[in-house]
Backbone bond lengths (Angstrom), bond angles and torsions (degrees), N, CA, C in turn:
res aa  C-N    CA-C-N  psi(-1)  N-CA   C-N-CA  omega(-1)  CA-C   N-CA-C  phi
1 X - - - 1.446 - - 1.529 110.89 -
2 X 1.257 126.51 -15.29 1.825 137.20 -149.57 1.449 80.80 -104.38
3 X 1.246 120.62 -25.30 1.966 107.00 -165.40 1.699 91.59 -98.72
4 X 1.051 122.80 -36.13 1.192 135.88 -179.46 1.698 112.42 -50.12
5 X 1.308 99.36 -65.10 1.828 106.71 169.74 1.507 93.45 -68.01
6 X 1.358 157.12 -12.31 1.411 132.22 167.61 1.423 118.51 -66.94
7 X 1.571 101.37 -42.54 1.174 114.46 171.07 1.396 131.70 -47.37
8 X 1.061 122.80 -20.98 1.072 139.93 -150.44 1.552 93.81 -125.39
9 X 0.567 117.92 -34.08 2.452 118.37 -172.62 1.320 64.91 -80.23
10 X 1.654 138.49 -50.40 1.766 102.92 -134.42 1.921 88.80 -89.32
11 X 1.028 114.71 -21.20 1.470 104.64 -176.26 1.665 109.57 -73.10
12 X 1.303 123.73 -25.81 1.418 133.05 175.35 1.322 94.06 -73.02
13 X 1.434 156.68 -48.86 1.311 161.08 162.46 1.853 116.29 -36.91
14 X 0.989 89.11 -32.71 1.624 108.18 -174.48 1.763 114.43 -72.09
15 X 1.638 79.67 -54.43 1.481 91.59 164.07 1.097 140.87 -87.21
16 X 1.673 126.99 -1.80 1.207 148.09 117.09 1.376 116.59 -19.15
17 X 1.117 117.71 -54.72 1.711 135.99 -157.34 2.175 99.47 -85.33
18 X 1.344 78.39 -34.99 2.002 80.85 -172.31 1.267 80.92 -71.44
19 X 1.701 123.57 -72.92 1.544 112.68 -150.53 1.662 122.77 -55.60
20 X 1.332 101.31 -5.58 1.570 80.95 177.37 1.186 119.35 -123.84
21 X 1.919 111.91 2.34 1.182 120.64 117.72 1.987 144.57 -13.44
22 X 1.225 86.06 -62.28 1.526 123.14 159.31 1.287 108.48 -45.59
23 X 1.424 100.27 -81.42 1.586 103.21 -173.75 1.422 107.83 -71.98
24 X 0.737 155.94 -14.12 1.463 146.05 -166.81 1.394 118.16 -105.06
25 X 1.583 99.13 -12.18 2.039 97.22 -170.30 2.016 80.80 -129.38
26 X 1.052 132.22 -6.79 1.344 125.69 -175.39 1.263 113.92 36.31
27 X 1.466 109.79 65.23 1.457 128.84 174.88 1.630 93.35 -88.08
28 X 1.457 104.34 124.48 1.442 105.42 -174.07 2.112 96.03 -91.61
29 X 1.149 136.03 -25.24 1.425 138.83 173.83 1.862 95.48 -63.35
30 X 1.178 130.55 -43.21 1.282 121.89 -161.22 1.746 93.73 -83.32
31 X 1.410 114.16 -50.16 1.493 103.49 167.05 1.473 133.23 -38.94
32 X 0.810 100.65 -38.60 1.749 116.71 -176.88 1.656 99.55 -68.59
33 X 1.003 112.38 -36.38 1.993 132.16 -159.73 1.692 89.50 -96.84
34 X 1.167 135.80 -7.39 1.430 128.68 -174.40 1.587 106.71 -72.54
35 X 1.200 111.90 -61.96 2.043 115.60 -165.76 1.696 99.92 -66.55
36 X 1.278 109.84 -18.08 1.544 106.13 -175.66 1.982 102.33 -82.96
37 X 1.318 118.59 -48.69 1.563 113.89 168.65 1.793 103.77 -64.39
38 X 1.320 131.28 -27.78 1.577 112.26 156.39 1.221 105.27 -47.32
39 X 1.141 109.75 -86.27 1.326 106.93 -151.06 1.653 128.92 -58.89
40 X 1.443 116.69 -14.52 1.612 122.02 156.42 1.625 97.47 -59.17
41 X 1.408 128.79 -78.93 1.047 132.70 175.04 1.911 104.54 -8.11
42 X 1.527 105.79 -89.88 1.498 114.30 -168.88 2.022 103.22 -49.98
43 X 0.980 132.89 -50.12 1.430 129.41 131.02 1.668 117.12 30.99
44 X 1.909 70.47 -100.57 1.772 96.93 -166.71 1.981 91.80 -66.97
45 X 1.223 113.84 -9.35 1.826 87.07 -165.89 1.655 107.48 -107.52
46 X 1.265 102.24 -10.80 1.976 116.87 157.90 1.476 105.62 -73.53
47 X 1.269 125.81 -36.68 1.426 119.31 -177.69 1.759 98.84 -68.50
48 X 1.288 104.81 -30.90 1.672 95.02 -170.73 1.374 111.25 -85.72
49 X 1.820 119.48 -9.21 1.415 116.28 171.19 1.633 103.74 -72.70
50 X 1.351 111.66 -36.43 1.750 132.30 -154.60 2.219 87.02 -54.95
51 X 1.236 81.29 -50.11 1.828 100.13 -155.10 1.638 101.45 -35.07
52 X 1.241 99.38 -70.84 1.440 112.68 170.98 1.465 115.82 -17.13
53 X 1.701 133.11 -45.60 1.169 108.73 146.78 1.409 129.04 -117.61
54 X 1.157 127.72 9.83 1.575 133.67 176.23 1.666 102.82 -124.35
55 X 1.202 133.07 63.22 1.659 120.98 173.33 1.711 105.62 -17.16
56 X 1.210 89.13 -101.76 1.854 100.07 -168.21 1.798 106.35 -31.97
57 X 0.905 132.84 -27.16 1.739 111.57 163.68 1.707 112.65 -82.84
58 X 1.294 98.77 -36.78 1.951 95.84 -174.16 1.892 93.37 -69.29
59 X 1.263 130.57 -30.04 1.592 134.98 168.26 1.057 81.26 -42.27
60 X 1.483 130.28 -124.31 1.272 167.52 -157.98 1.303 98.07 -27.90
61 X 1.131 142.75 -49.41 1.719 116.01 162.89 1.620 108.39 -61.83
62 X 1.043 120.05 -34.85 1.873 114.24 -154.84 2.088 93.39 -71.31
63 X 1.610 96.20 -28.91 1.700 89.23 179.85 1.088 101.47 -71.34
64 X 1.304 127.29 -48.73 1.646 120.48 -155.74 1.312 101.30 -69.22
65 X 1.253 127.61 -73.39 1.265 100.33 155.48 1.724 165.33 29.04
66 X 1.443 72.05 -90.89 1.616 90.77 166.43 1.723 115.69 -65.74
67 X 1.160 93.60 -41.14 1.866 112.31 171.09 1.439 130.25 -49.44
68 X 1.260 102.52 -64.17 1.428 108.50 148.34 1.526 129.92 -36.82
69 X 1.743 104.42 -70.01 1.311 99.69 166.41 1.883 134.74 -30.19
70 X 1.422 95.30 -56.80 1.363 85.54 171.66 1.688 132.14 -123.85
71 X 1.558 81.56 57.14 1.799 108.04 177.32 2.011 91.62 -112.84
């Protein structure tokens, strides 16, 4: 579960890093690409509330997730 919540700060970090990316170089392609790394993000971090009582579904969102994020 401890690598699991890492996973997850570092993917919230990531997307920290795009958005102000975003804002700061006004890349209009990375804008467009912003609500889609939310929403893997919000994703992967419901799969990590889910886990707590169903592992294998809170898994399986936190990968997909994560996948997305850095696809």
């Amino acid at each position: 579960m401890g690598l699991a919540i890492g996973g997850i700060i570092a993917n919230w970090l990531a997307v920290l890093i795009f958005y102000l990316n975003t804002s700061l170089n006004y890349d209009e392609a990375s804008r467009t690409l912003l609500p889609f790394a939310i929403i893997s993000v919000l994703v992967a971090t419901i799969g990590l509330i889910i886990a707590t009582n169903n592992k294998k579904i809170g898994g399986v969102l936190i990968i997909i997730g994560s996948i997305f994020l850095y696809h």
